[in-house]
N, C-alpha and C positions, 0 to 999 in steps of 0.2 A: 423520553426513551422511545427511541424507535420500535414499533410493531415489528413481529416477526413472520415470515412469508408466510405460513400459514394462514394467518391474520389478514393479510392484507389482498391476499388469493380471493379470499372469502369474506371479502369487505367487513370485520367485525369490527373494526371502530368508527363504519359511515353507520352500522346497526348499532351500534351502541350494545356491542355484545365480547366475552372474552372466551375464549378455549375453553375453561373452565366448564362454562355454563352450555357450550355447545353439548359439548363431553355430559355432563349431565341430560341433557336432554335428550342426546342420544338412548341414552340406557333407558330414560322415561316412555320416550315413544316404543323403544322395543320390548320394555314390561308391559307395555299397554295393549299390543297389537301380536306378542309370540302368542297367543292363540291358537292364529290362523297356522303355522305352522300344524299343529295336531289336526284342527278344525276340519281344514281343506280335506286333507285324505280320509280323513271319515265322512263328509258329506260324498265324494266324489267315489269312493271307493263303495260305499254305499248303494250307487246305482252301477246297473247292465246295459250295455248296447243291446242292438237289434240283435244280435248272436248268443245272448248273454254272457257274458264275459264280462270281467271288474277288473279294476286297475290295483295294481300291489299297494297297500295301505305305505309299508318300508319306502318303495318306489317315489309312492307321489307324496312323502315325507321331504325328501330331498330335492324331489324336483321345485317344490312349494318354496322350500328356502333355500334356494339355489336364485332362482328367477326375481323372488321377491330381495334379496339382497343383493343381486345384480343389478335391477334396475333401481333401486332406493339408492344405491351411491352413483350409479348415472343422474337419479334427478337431482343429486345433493352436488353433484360436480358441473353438471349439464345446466339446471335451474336455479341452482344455488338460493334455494328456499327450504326451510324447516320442512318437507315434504316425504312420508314415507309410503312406498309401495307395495302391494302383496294384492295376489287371488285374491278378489272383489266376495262377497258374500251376497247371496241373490243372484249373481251371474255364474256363480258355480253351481248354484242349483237347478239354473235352465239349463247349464251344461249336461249334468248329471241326470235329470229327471224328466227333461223334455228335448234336446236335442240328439241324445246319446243313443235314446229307446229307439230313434228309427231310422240308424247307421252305427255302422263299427265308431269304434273310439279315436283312432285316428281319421277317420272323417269327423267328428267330433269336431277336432282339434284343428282342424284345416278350416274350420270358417270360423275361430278364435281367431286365425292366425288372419283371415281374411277380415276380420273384424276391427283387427288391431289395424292392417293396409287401410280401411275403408276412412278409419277415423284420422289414419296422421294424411289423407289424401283431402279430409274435410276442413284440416286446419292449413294446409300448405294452400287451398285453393277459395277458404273463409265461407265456406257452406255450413261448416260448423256452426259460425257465428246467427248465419239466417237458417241454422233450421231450429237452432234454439228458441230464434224469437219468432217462429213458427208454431211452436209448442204453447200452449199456452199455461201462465205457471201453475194454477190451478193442478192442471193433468199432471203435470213433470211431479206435485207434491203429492199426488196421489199415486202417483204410480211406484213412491218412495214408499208408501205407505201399506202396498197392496204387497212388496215384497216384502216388506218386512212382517207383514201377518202370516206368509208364506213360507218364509223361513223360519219363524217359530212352529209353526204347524210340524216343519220338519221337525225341526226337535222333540216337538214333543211324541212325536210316532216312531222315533229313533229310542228315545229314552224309553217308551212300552210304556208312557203316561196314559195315551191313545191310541187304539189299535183299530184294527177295522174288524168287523162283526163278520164269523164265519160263516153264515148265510145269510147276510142279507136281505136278503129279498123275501125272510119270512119273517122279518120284525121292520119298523118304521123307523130302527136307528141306522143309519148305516157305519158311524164310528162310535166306541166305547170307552168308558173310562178303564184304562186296565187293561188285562188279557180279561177278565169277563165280568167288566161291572163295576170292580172296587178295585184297588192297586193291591199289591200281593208282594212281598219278598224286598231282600236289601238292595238290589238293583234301584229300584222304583224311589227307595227310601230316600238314598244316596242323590238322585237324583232330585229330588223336591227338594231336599237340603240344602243340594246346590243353587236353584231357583233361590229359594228363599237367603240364603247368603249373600250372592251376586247382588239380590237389589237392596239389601241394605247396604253393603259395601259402596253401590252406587251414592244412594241418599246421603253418606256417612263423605261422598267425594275422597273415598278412595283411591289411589293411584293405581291402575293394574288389576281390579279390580275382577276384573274377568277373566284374567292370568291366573291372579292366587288361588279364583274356586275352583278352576281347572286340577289345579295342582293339589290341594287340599283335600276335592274331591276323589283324586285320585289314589293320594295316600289313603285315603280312609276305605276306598274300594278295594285296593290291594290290603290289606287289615281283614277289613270285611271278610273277604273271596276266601282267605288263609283259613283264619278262624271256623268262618261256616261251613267250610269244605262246598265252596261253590262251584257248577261247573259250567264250560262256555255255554252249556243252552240255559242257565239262568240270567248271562250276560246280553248274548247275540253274538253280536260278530266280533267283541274283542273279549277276550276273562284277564282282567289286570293282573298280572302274575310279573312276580320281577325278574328280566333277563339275567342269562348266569355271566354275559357279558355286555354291560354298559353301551362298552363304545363300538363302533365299527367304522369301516370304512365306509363313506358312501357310494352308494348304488345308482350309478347315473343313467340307466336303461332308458327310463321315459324319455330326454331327450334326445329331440328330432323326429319323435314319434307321430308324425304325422301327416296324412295326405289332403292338398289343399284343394282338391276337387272330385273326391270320392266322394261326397257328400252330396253335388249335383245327380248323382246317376242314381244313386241307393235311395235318394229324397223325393227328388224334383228339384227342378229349378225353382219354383216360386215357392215351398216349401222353407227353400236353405236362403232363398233373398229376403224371406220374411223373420226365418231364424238370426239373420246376419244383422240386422234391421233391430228386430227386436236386442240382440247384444249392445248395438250401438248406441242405439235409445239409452238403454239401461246404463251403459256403460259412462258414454260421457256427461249427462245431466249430471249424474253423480258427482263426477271428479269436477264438472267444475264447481259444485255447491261448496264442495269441500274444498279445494285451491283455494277458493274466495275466501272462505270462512277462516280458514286456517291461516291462510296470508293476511286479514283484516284482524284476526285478534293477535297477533304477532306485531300490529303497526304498522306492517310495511306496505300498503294498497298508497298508490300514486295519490294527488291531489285529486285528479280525476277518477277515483274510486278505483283501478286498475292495477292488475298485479301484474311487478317488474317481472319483464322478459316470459307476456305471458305463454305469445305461442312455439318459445323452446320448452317451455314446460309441459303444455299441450300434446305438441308432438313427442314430446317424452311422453307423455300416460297414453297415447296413442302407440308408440313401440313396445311399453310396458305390457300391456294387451295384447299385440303380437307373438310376444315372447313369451307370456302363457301359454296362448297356444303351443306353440313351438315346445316349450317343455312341458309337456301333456299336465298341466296344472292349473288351466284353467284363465279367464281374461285377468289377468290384473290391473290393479288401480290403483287411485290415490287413497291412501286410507285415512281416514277422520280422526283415530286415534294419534294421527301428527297431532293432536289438538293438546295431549298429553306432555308431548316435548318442550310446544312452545308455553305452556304452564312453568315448565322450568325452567325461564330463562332462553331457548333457540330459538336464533332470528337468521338463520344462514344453512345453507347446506352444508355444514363441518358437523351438525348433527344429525343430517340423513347418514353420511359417511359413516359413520359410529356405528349407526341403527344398523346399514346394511352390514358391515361387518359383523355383528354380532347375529344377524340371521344367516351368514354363511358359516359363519360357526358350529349353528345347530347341526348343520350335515352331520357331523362326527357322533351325533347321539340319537340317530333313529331306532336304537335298540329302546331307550328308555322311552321316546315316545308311542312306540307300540305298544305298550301298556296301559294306555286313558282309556276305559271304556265308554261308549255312547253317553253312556247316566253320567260322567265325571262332562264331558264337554258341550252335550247338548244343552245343559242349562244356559249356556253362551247364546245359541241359538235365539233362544226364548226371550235373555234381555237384549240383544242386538236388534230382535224384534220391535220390543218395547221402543227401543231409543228410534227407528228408522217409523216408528208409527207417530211420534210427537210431532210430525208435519199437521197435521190432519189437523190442526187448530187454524191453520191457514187457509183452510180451503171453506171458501162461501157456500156454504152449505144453503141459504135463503134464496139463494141464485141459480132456479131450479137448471136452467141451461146450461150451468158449466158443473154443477153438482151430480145431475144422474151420470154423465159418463165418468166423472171420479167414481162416483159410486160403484160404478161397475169394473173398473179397472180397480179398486181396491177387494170388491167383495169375490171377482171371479178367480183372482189367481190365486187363493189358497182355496177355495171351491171347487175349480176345476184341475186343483194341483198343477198351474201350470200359468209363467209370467205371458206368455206369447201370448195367450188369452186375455188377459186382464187388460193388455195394453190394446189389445186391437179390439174389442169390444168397445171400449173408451173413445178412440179416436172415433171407430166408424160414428157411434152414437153424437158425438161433437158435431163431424159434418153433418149429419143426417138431420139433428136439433137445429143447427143456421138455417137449413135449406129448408126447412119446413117453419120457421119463422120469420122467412124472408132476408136471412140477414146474410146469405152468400157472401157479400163481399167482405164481412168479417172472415170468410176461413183462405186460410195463406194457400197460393196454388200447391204449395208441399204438402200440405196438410189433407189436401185434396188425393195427390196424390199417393199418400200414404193408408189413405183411407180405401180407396182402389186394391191397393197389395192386399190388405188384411181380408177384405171383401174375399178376393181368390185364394187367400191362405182357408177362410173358413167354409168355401163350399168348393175346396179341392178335388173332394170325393167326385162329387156329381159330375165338375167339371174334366177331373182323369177321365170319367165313366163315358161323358159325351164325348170325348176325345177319341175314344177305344171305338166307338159305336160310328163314328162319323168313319 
């Protein structure tokens, strides 16, 4: 019996795959990773630009699954790999918490959008290739490792696990368990709960795992809230209250919301090369861990270890990135939780296609995701944490030379709340360790280079200052 075009569009019986099982996988990967749909605009909405001002939680609801299920069925039609896309985690926090504080939001968004340019220019011109093997992987696993402590951190200062100490400067703690000391109230409850579900669920290899506590958590907070007669200042920034209408229409405002060189003038130039720099870093080491990863347990990696048609996929997560920016939502990527799909059976992109559809979907139900408060999602934080820290067994810790500047790219960015830190600490420390051991011609001229920008990202002050003076 002949294959039917769908089938054969989508190579499913050179994969040894049928509709069925795409179709399932799709729905796997999108239980596994609708998250980020709630996730993103709380983390993002969360933070102030330099003006202060915050982005509509409803808004960057849409924008989140608008973007992420556009470009998940371009990679599923485009790279025709089990591959799904969304707002990256850890690069929506440098969005939010260290790019955003020192420019408007649409400057923001213009060197996402420059970021996402930077990366499909690295793969069309294969600098990609050599700046990865520039990196040495040591650093690339630690710098997985330093955000993901980072972004639990978030969580837990979003959930009022951790708070910061109202005067500081008259005690030795500067952060606290609680608002003062102990945890207090159903908020807090609600949220440990979560923590503690999530990681059994995990252990237990559950499907979605970080979906259900979301949701679960949720119902139990709108219970809670009812019951207690709770009000938003026991919550923060959301009180789970059920809309008196569901659905709506979505609210596409965020997109195009952005200027892609307003960032140069409000920043500096080396400020926003090292901001752009730092996204890319972050950006594409990831996606391609996860490409590989994702495409090696699926079977499909070439005889020569190499994923089919990899630099259309490439420049897919390079436009994907782009078009965050562009709909004020932040870089996106390739997400891991594809890892979830090809468990079911997807070895083709007829299961991105699924996935994305079903995150264009959510558009129509921003009503009901404005109801998750911080404690229902930020437990996601905290095991996303977990899981981006299990690198850290890779890294040769006995090998004092490439271990201090992991060390420091892991310990500074949730220290100094902030990934552009962690990373540029790391490298300069790298070069500065060869050169002082003699072993120059280990560090890659990029390397060198790169090491130079971070140098002028961290002594900008002084240097504006002698600029002003000269």
């Amino acid at each position: 019996m002949a294959a039917d075009p769908v089938s054969l569009a989508f190579k499913l019986p050179e994969r040894k795959s049928t509709v069925l099982r795409e179709l399932r996988g799709g729905f796997a990967t999108f239980f596994a990773m609708a998250y980020i749909v709630v996730l993103n605009p709380l983390i993002l909405g969360g933070g102030k630009d330099l003006y202060g001002h915050t982005l509509n939680p409803a808004q960057l609801t849409v924008a989140t699954a608008v973007v992420a299920g556009a470009m998940t069925i371009i990679m599923g039609v485009g790279g025709n790999l089990p591959l799904a896309i969304a707002a990256g985690l850890g690069l929506n926090g440098v969005v939010a918490f260290t790019i955003a504080p020192t420019m408007s939001w649409q400057d923001a968004m213009g060197l996402v959008v420059l970021e996402g340019i930077g990366i499909c220019v690295l793969v069309v011109t294969g600098l990609r290739r050599m700046i990865m093997d520039a990196i040495p992987m040591p650093l690339k696993r630690a710098i997985g490792v330093g955000i993901g402590l980072f972004v639990a951190l978030i969580g837990l200062v979003d959930a009022g696990f951790v708070t910061r100490v109202p005067d500081a400067a008259q005690t030795t703690v500067p952060v606290q368990l609680g608002s003062d000391g102990q945890l207090n109230g159903w908020p807090v409850l609600i949220f440990c709960l979560g923590v503690l579900a999530t990681f059994l669920m995990l252990v237990r290899r559950v499907p979605g795992a970080i979906l259900i506590s979301i949701i679960v958590c949720t119902v139990v907070a709108v219970i809670v809230n009812h019951v207690a007669h709770l009000t938003v200042t026991d919550w923060g920034l959301i009180q789970p209250k059920l809309p008196s209408h569901p659905f709506a229409s979505p609210d596409f405002s965020l997109l195009g919301r952005f200027s892609l060189f307003g960032g140069f003038v409000h920043a500096g130039v080396v400020t926003c090369i090292v901001f752009i720099f730092t996204l890319i870093l972050s950006d594409f080491f990831d996606a391609m861990g996860t490409i590989v990863g994702v495409t090696a347990e699926a079977g499909l990696l070439t005889e020569r270890g190499e994923v089919p048609g990899i630099n259309r996929v490439l420049f897919i997560d390079g436009l994907a990135a782009a078009a965050g920016g562009a709909g004020s939502c932040s870089s996106n990527t390739t997400f891991v939780e594809s890892a979830a799909g090809v468990g079911e059976g997807a070895r083709s992109g007829l299961a991105s296609v699924v996935t994305g559809v079903l995150l264009l979907l959510t558009t129509f139900a921003t009503p009901l995701t404005g109801i998750v408060p911080q404690q229902a999602a930020a437990p996601a934080l905290v095991v996303v944490g977990f899981l981006m820290m299990t690198q850290i067994k890779d890294i040769p810790w006995t090998e004092w030379d490439i271990a201090i500047p992991a060390y420091l790219a892991i310990a500074l960015m949730p220290f100094t709340y902030s990934i552009t830190n962690g990373i540029g600490a790391s490298v300069i420390a790298f070069v500065a360790i060869r050169l002082v051991l003699g072993r120059a011609r280990e560090v890659h001229p990029l390397m060198a280079v790169i090491s130079l920008l971070f140098v002028a990202y961290f002594a900008i002050s002084p240097i504006e200052h002698w600029l002003n003076v000269k």
